[in-house]
Every structure is written in structure tokens, then in C-alpha cells.
Backbone bond lengths (Angstrom), bond angles and torsions (degrees), N, CA, C in turn:
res aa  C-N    CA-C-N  psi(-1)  N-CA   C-N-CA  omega(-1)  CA-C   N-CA-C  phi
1 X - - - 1.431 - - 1.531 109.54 -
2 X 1.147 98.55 118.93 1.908 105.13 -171.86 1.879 100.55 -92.38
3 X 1.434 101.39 128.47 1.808 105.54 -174.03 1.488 95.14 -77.03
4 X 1.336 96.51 166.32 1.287 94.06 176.85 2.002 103.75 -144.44
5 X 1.279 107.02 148.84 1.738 116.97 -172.80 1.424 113.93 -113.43
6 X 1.158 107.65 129.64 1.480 119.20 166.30 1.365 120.97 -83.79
7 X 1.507 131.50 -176.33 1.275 112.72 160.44 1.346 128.34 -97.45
8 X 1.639 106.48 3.95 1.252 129.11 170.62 2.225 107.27 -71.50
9 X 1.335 79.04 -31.70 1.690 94.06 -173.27 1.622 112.34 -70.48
10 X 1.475 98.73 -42.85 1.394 115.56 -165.95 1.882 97.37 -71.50
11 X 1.886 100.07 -49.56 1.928 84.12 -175.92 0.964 99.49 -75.35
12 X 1.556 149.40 18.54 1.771 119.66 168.06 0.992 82.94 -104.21
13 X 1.460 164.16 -21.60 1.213 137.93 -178.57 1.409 118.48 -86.94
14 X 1.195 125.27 -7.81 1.550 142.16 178.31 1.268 106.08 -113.70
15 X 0.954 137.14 -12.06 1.687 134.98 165.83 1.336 116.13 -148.44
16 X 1.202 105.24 73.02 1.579 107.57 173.65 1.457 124.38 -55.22
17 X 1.300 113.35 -27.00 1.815 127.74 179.12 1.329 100.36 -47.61
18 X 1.587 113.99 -45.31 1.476 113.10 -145.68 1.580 116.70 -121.71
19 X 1.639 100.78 10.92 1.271 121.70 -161.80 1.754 120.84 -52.65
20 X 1.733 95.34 -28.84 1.561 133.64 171.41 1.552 103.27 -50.03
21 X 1.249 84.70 -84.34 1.387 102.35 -176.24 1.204 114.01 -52.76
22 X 1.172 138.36 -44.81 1.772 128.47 -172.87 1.508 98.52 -82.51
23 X 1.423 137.88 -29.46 1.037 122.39 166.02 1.977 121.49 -62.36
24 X 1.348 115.51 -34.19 1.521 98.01 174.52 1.305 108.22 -80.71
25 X 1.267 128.54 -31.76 1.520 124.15 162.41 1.202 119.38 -42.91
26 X 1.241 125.16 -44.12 1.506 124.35 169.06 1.381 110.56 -74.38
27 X 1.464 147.21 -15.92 1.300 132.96 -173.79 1.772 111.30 -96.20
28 X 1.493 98.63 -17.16 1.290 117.30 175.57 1.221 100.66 -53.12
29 X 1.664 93.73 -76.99 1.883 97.58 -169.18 1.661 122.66 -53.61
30 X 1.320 113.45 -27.48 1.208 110.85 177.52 2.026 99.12 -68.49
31 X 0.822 124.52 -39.17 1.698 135.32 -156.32 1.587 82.59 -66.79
32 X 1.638 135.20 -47.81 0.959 152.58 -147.36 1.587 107.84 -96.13
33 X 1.772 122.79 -21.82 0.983 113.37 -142.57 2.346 78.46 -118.11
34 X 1.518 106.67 -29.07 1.151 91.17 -172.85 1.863 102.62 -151.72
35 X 1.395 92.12 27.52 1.848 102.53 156.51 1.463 105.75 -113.01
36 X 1.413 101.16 -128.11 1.976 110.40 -164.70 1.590 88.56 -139.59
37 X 1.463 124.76 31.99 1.108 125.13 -156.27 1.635 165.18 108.65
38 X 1.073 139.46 150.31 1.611 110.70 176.80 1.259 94.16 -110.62
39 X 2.027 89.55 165.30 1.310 122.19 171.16 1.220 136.15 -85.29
40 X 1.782 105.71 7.31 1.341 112.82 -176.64 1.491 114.91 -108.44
41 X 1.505 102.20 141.96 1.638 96.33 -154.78 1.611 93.18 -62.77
42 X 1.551 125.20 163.42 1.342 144.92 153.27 1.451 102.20 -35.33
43 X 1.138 142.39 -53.88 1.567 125.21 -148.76 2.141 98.57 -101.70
44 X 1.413 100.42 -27.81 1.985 80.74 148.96 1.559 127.71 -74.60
45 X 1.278 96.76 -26.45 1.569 85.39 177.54 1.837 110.66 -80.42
46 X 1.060 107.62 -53.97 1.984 107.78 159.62 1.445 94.58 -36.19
47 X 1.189 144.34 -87.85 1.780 139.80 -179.20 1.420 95.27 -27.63
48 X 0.830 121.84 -82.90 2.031 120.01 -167.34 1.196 100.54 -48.26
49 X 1.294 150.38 -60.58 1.638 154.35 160.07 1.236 101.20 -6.88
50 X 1.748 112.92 -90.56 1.444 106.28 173.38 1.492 141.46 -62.28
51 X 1.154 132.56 21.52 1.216 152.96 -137.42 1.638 90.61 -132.31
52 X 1.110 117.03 -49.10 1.333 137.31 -151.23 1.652 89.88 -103.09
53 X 1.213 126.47 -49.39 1.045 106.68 -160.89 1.745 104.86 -107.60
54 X 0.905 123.98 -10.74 1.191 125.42 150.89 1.823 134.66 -69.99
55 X 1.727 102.93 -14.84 1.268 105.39 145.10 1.287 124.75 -56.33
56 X 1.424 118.45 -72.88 1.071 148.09 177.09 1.611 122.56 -23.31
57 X 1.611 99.79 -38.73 1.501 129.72 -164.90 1.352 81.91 -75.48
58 X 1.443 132.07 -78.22 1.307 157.38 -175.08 1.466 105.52 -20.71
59 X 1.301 132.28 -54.04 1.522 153.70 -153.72 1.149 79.04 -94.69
60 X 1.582 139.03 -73.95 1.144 115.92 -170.97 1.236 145.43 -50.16
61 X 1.486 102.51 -33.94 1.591 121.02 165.30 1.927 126.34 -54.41
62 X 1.702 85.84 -50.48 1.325 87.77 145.51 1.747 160.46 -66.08
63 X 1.596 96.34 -18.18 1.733 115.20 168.53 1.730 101.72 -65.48
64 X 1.492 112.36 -30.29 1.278 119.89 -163.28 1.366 93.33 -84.63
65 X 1.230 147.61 -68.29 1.402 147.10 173.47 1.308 112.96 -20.76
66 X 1.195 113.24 -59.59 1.677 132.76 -159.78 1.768 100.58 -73.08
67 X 1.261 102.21 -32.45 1.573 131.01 -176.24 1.776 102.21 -73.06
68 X 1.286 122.47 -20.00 1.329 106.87 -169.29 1.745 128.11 86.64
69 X 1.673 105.18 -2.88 1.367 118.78 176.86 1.167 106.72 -71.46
């Protein structure tokens, strides 16, 4: 039986910090992309937004450190 990965699979296993957060961000957009909408107010998902991408920022800053930038 061959496993198989999503990209939902891949960021909880590569960013566990934020695993929360990129998962309602992703259920949003799908709710958004082929319902009548989501149920999560605007300012958690803006909170999960930056959450997510201010990890992200962080790691990057750091590849650059480690990198000699």
C-alpha cells in the first residue's frame, strides 16, 4: 500500500507551529472557493494569515543567517 501526501499533509509535517492555522486557512478558501462561503469570522482568519506568514517570514530570515546573508 503506497501512502499518499497532500499539501495539507506536507505543511503539518513541516510546520507543526502553524499546522492550526494553515489548516483553517485552507478550509476557508475551499468553503469560499466552492460553498456560499465561510463561517469564520474575518479577523481569525486575518489572525491565522499572520500567524502563518509571519512564521514563515521568521524561517526565512533565518535560512539567510545560516546562509551567510
Amino acid at each position: 500500500m503506497r501512502l499518499r501526501f497532500g499539501v495539507n499533509d506536507v505543511v503539518s509535517a513541516l510546520y507543526p507551529d502553524i499546522r492550526n492555522s494553515y489548516l483553517e486557512l485552507h478550509g476557508a478558501s475551499v468553503a469560499v472557493r466552492y460553498e456560499n462561503g465561510t463561517s469564520i469570522p474575518l479577523d481569525d482568519l486575518v489572525q491565522d494569515l499572520d500567524e502563518v506568514r509571519d512564521h514563515l517570514m521568521s524561517h526565512e530570515r533565518l535560512a539567510h543567517l545560516s546562509a551567510g546573508h
